[in-house]
VOPAGU-2260 file (C-alpha; in pm, 1 decimal, decimal comma):
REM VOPAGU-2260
SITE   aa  ch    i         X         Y         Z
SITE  UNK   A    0   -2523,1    3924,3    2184,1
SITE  UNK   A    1   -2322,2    4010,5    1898,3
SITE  UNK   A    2   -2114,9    4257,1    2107,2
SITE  UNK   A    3   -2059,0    3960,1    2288,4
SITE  UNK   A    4   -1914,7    3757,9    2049,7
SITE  UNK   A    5   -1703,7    4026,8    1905,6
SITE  UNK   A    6   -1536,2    4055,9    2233,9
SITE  UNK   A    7   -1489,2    3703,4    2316,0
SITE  UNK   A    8   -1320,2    3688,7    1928,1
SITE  UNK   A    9   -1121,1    4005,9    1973,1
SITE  UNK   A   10   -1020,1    3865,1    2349,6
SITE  UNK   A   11    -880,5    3521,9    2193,8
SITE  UNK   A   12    -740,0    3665,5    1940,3
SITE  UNK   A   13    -515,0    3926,9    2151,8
SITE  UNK   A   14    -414,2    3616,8    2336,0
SITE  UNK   A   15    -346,4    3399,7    2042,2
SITE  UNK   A   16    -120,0    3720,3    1943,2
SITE  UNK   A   17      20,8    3749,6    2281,9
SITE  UNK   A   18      95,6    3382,5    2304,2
SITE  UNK   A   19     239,0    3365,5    1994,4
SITE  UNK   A   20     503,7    3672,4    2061,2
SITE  UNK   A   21     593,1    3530,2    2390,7
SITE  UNK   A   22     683,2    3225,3    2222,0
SITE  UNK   A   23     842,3    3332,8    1928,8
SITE  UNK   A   24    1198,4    3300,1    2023,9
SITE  UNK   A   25    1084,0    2919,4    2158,7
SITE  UNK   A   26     919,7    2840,2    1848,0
SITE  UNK   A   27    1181,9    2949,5    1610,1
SITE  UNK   A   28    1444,3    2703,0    1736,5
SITE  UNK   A   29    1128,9    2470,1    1744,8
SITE  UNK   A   30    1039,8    2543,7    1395,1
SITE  UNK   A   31    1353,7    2548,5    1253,8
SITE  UNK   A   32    1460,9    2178,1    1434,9
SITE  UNK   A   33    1118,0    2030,9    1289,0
SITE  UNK   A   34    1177,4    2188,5     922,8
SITE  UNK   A   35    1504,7    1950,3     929,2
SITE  UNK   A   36    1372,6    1657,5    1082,7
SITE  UNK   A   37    1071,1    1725,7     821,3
SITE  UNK   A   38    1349,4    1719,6     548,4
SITE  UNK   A   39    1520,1    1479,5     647,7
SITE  UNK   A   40    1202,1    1282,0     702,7
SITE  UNK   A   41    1127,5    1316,0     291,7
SITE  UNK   A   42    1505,2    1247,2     174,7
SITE  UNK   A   43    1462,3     921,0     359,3
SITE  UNK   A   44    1139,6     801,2     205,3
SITE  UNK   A   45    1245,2     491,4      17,8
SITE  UNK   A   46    1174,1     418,2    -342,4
SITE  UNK   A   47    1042,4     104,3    -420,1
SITE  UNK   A   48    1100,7    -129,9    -780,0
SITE  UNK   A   49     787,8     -62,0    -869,9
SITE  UNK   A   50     785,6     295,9    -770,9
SITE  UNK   A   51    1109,6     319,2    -996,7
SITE  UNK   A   52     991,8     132,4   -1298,9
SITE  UNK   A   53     662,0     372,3   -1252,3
SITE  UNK   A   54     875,8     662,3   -1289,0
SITE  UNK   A   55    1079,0     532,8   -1612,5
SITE  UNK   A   56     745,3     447,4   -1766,8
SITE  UNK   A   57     588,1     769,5   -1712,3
SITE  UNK   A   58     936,4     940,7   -1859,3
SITE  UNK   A   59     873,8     722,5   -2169,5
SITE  UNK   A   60     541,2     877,2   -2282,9
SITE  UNK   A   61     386,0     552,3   -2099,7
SITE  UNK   A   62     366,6     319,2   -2394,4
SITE  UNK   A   63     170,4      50,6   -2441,2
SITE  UNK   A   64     326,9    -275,2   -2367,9
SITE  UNK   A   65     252,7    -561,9   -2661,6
SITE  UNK   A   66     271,7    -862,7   -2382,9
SITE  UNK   A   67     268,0    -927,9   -1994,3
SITE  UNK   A   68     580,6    -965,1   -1806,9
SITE  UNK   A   69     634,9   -1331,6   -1685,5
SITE  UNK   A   70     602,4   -1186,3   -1312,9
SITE  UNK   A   71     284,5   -1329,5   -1143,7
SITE  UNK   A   72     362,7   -1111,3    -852,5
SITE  UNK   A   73     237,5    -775,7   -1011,7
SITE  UNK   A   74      41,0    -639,1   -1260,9
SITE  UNK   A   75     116,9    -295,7   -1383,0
SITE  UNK   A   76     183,0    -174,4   -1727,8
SITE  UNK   A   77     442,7      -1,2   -1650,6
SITE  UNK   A   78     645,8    -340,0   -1556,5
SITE  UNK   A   79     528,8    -531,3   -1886,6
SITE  UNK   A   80     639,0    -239,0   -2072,0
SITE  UNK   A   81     989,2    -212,3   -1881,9
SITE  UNK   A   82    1023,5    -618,0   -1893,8
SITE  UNK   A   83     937,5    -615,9   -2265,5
SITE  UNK   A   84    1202,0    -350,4   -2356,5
SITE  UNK   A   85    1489,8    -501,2   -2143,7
SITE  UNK   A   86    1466,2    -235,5   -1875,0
SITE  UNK   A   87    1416,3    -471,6   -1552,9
SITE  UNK   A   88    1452,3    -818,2   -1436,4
SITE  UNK   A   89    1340,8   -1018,3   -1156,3
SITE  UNK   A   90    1534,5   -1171,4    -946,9
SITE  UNK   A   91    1692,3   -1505,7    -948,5
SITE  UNK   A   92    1378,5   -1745,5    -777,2
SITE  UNK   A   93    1107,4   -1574,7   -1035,8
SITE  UNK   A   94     956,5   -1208,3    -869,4
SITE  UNK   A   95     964,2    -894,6    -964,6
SITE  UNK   A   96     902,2    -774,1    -564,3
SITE  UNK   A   97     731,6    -480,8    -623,4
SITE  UNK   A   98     724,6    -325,9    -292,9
SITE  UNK   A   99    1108,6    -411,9    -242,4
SITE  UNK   A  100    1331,4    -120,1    -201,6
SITE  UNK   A  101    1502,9     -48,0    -529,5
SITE  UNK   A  102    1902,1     -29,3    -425,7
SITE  UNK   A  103    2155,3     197,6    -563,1
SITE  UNK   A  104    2276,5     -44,0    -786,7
SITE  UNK   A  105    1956,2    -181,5    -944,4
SITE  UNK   A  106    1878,4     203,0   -1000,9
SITE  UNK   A  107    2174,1     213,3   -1195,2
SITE  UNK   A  108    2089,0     -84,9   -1401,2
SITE  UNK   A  109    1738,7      80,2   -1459,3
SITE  UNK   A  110    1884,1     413,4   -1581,1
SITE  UNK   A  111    2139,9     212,8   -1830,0
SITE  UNK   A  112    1930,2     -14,8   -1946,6
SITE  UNK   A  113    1644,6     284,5   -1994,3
SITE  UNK   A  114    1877,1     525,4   -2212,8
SITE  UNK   A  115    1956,9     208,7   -2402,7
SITE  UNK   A  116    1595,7     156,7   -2496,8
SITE  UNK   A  117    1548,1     492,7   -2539,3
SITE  UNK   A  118    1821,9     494,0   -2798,6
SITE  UNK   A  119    2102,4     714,9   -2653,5
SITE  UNK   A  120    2438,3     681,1   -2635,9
SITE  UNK   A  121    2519,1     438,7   -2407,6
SITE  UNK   A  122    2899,1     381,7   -2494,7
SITE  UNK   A  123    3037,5     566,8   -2179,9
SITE  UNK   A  124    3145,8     284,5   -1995,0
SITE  UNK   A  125    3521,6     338,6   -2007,9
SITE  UNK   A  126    3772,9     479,2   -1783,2
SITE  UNK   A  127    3880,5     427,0   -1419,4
SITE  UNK   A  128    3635,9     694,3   -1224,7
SITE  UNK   A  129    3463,5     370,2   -1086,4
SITE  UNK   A  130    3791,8     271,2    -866,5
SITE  UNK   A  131    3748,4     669,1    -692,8
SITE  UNK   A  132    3496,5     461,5    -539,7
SITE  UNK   A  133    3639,5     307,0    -215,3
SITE  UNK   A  134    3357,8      52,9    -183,4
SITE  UNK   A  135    3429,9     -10,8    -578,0
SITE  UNK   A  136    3459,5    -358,1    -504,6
SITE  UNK   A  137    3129,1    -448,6    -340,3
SITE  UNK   A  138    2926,6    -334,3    -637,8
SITE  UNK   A  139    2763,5    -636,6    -784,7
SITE  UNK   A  140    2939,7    -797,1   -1138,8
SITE  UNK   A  141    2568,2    -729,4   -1328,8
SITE  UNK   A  142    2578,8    -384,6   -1230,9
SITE  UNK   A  143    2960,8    -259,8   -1278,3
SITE  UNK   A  144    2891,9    -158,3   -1649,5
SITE  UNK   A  145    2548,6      33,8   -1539,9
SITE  UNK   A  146    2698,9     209,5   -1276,7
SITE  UNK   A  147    3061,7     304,5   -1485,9
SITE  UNK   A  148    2773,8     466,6   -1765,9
SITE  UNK   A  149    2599,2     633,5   -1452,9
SITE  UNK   A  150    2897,5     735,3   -1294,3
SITE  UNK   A  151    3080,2     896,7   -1657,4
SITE  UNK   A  152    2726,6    1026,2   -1742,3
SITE  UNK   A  153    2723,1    1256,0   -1365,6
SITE  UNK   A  154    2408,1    1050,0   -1284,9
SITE  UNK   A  155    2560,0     940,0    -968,7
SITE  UNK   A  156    2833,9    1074,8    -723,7
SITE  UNK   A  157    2987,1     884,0    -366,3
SITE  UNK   A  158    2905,3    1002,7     -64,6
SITE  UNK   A  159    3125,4    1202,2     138,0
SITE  UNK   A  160    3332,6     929,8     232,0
SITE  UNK   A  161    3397,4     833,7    -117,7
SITE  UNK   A  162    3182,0     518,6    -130,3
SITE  UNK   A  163    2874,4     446,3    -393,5
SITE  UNK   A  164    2695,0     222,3    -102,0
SITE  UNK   A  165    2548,9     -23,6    -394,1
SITE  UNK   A  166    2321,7    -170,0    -199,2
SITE  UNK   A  167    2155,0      92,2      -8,2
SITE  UNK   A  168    1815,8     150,4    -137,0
SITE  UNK   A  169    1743,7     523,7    -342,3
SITE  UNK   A  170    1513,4     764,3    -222,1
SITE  UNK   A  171    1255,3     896,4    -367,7
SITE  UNK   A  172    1425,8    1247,8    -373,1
SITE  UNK   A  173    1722,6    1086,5    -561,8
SITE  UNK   A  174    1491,6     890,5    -801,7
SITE  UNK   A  175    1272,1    1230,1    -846,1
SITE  UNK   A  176    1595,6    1430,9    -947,6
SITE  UNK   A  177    1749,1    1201,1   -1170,6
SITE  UNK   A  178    1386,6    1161,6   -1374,7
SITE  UNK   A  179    1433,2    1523,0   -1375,1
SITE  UNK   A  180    1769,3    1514,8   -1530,8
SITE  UNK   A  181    1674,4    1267,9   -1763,1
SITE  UNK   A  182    1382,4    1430,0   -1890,8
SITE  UNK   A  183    1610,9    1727,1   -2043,5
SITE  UNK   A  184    1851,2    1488,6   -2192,7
């Protein structure tokens, strides 16, 4: 019986190693196609506010908040820490809209308004790199100065066509590499 066995293994596994050489040349171009749609797959996986704030918190040590944020749509430390130190807002009507995607611009706003409570130098708001920008204009008034500091600061670049795309929402890819830059400032 266990002669048996052995065979039957040794037979499917000659034609698992058969199968798999006759299909190599298949399964590379297979393979290869599925590794980028994989990628690409992961660099569009969308961060969310609270995601974002998450993140910043976690960079900070995560330190204890001394009050609740006024949002009654979450409850996370991480967003009464980042509302007490100036780091996020809601929006206009009240929410914080946790799951919402967190655009390009609000990132920016986040990363400013982070390095100011974290007590760096925040002063590099100056100059006309903003205007390389040929979408310069649709980037909202509350989020020119954050972006000019990102911007002069190498925390964000345009696209290939030159534009910043304010209100396309980060990915999580983007938001992981600039935590990673800003945890060796």
């Amino acid at each position: 019986m266990k002669k048996i066995i052995s065979l039957v293994t040794a037979s499917i596994m000659a034609l698992s190693f058969t199968l798999s050489i006759s299909l190599t040349a298949f399964a590379d171009e297979t393979v290869t196609e599925a590794a980028a749609e994989t990628t690409e797959a992961v660099i569009e996986t969308w961060a969310s506010r609270l995601a974002a704030v998450d993140s910043f918190y976690a960079l900070a040590g995560s330190p204890e908040a001394d009050k609740k944020s006024p949002f009654t749509d979450v409850d996370s430390k991480a967003v009464d820490w980042a509302c007490q130190n100036g780091i996020i807002a809601g929006f206009e009507d009240g929410p914080f809209r946790p799951d919402a995607l967190v655009t390009r611009e609000q990132a920016a706003v986040i990363i400013y308004n982070y390095m100011k409570s974290a007590g760096k130098d925040v002063s590099n708001i100056e100059g006309m790199a903003i205007y390389e920008f040929s979408d310069y204009a649709s980037i909202s008034d509350w989020a020119v100065t954050a972006v000019r500091y990102c911007l002069n600061s190498g925390l964000i670049t345009a696209d290939e066509d030159r534009e910043y795309n304010p209100q396309d929402s980060v990915s999580a890819t983007e938001l992981a590499a600039v935590i990673n830059t800003l945890s060796k400032m």
